[in-house]
C-alpha positions as CSV (number, residue, x, y, z in Angstrom):
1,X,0.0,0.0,0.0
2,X,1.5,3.7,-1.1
3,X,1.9,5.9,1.8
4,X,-0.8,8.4,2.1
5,X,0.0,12.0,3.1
6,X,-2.6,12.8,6.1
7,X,-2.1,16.5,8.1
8,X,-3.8,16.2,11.7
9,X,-5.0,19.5,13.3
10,X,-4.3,19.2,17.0
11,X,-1.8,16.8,18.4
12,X,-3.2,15.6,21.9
13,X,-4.5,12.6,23.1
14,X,-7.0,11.8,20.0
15,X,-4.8,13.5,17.4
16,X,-1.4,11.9,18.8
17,X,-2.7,8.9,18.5
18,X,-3.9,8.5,15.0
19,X,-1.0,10.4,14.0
20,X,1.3,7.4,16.1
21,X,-0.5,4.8,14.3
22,X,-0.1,6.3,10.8
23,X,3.3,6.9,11.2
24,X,4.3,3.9,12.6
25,X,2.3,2.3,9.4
26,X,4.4,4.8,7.3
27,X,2.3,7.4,6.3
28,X,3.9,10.9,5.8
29,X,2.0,12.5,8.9
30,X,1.7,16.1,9.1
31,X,1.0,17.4,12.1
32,X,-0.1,21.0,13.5
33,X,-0.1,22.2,17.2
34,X,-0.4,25.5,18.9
35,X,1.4,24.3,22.1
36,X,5.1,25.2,21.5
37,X,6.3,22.6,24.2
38,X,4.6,19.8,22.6
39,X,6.4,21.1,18.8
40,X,9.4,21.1,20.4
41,X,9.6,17.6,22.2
42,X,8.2,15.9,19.4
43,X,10.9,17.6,16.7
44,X,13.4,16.5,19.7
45,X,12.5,12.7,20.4
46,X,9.9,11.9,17.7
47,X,6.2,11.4,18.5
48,X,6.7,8.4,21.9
49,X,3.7,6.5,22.4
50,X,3.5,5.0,25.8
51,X,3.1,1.4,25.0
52,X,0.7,-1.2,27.6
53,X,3.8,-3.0,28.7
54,X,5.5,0.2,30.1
55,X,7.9,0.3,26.7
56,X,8.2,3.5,24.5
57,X,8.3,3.7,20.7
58,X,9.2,6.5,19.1
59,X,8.0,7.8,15.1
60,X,8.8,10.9,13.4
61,X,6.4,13.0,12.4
62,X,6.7,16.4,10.4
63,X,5.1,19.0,13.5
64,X,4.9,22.8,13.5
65,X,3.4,25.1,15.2
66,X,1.6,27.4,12.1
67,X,-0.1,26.3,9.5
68,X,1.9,28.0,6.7
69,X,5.1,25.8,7.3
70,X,3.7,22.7,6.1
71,X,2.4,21.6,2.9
72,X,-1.2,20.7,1.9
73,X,-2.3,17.1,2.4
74,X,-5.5,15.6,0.4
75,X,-6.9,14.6,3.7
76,X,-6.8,16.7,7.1
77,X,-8.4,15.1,10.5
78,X,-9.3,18.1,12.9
79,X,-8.6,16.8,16.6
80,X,-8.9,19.9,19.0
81,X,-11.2,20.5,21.3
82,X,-14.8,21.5,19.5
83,X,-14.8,25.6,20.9
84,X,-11.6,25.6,19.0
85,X,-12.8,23.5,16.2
86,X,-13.3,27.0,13.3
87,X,-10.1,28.8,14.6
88,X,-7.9,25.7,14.1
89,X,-8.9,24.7,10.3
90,X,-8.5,28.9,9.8
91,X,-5.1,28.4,11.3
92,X,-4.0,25.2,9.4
93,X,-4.4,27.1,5.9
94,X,-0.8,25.9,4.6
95,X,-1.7,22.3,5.5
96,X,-5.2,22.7,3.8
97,X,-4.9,23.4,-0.1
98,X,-7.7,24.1,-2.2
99,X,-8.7,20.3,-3.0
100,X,-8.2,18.9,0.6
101,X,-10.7,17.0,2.4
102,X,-11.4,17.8,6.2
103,X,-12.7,15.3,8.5
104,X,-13.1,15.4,12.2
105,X,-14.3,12.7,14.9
106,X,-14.1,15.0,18.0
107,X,-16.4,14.7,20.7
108,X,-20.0,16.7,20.5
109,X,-22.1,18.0,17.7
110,X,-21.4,20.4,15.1
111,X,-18.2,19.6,14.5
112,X,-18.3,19.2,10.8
113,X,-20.7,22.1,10.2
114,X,-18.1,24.7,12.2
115,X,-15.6,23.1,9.9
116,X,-17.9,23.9,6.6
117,X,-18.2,27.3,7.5
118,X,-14.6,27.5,6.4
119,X,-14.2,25.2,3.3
120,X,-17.8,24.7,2.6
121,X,-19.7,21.3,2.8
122,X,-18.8,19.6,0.7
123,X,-15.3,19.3,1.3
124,X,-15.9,18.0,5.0
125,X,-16.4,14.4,6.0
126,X,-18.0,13.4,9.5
127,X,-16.8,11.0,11.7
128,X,-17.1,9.3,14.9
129,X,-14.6,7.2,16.3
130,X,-14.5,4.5,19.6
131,X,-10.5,5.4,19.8
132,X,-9.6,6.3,23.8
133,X,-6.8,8.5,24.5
134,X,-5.1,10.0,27.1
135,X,-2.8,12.8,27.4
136,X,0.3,12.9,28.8
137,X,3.7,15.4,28.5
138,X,4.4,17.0,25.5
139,X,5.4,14.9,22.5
140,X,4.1,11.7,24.3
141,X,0.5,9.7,24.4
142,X,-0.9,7.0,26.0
143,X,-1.8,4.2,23.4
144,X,-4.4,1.6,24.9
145,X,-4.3,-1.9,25.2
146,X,-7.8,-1.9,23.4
147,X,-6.6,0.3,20.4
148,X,-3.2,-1.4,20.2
149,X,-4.9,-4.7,20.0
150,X,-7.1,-3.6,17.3
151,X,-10.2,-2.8,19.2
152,X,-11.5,0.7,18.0
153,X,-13.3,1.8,15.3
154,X,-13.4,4.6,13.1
155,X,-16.3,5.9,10.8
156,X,-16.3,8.6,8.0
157,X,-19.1,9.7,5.8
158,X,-19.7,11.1,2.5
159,X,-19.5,15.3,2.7
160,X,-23.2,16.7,3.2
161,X,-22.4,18.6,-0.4
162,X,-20.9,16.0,-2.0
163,X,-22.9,13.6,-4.6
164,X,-20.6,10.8,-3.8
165,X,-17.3,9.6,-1.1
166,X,-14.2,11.3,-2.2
167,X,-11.5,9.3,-2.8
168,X,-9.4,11.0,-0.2
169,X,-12.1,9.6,2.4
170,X,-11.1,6.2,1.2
171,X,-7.6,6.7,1.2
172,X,-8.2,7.9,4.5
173,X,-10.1,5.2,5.8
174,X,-8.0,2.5,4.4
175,X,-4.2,4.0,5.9
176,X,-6.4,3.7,9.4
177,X,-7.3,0.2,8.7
178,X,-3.9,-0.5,7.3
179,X,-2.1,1.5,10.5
180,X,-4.1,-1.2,13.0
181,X,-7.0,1.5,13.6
182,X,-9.9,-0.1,12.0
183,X,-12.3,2.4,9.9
184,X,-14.8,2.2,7.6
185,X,-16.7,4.2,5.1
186,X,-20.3,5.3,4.6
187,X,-23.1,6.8,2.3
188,X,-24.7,8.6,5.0
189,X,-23.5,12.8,6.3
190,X,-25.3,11.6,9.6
191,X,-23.2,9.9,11.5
């Protein structure tokens, strides 16, 4: 499987980890954070996921800290919290080019409608996921046992404005697969 380029829009405990598993798979991972000290560690030591069995395991990751210094990616997941949702896709402008696909599987509602209001419709794809993650200090997360062992799951629809799935959205879906975070694909906006 080619590797897929995949930008992430906040780098905590749901962001870290996708970005973890999709590196470790190796995709080219782009990731975008506001907190410097989390930039910093992760350009220093890599992007350490704190494994069940109390080892560490390092990935590198491309990180900054504005949007402009990285390059667009055909699919951007937005991971910050929901208030911040709008600012963050404003602020990741250099990782989102004119084609790209946003998706989001943050907690609450509305998520993917804040995120139209900057792109438009049909150039965001819902989604829910059953991933747990904790945070932990900068440039490290806490990976499950559950998620490690395969037991999450990820779900993406087809853009409210969009006549059919883009093919970024299956990309997407089958790097998480492929990256041992199992995801699927579906007709329906309402997820």
């Amino acid at each position: 499987r080619q590797p897929v380029r995949i930008g992430i829009v906040g780098a905590g405990a749901i962001g870290g980890t996708y970005a973890w598993f999709l590196a470790r798979a190796g995709h080219d991972v782009a990731l975008l954070d506001i907190r410097g000290d989390h930039v910093e560690a992760v350009r220093a030591n890599g992007l350490v996921a704190l494994l069940p069995d109390g080892s560490e395991e390092a990935v590198q990751v491309e990180i900054a800290s504005a949007g402009a210094e990285l390059a667009p990616a055909p699919i951007v997941m937005v991971a910050t919290k929901a208030y911040s949702t709008e600012d963050a896709a404003r602020g990741a402008a250099g990782l989102i080019g004119p084609e790209t696909i946003l998706t989001t599987v943050q907690n609450g509602l509305g998520n993917d409608r804040a995120l139209a209001r900057v792109v438009g419709e049909s150039r965001v794809a819902p989604g829910s996921t059953t991933v747990a993650a904790e945070g932990r200090p900068p440039g490290k997360v806490l990976v499950g046992a559950s998620v490690l062992g395969g037991h999450s799951h990820t779900v993406v629809g087809r853009p409210r404005g969009a006549a059919s799935v883009p093919a970024a959205v299956g990309e997407f879906a089958a790097a998480l697969s492929g990256a041992g975070l199992p995801a699927e694909v579906v007709e329906s906006a309402d997820l």
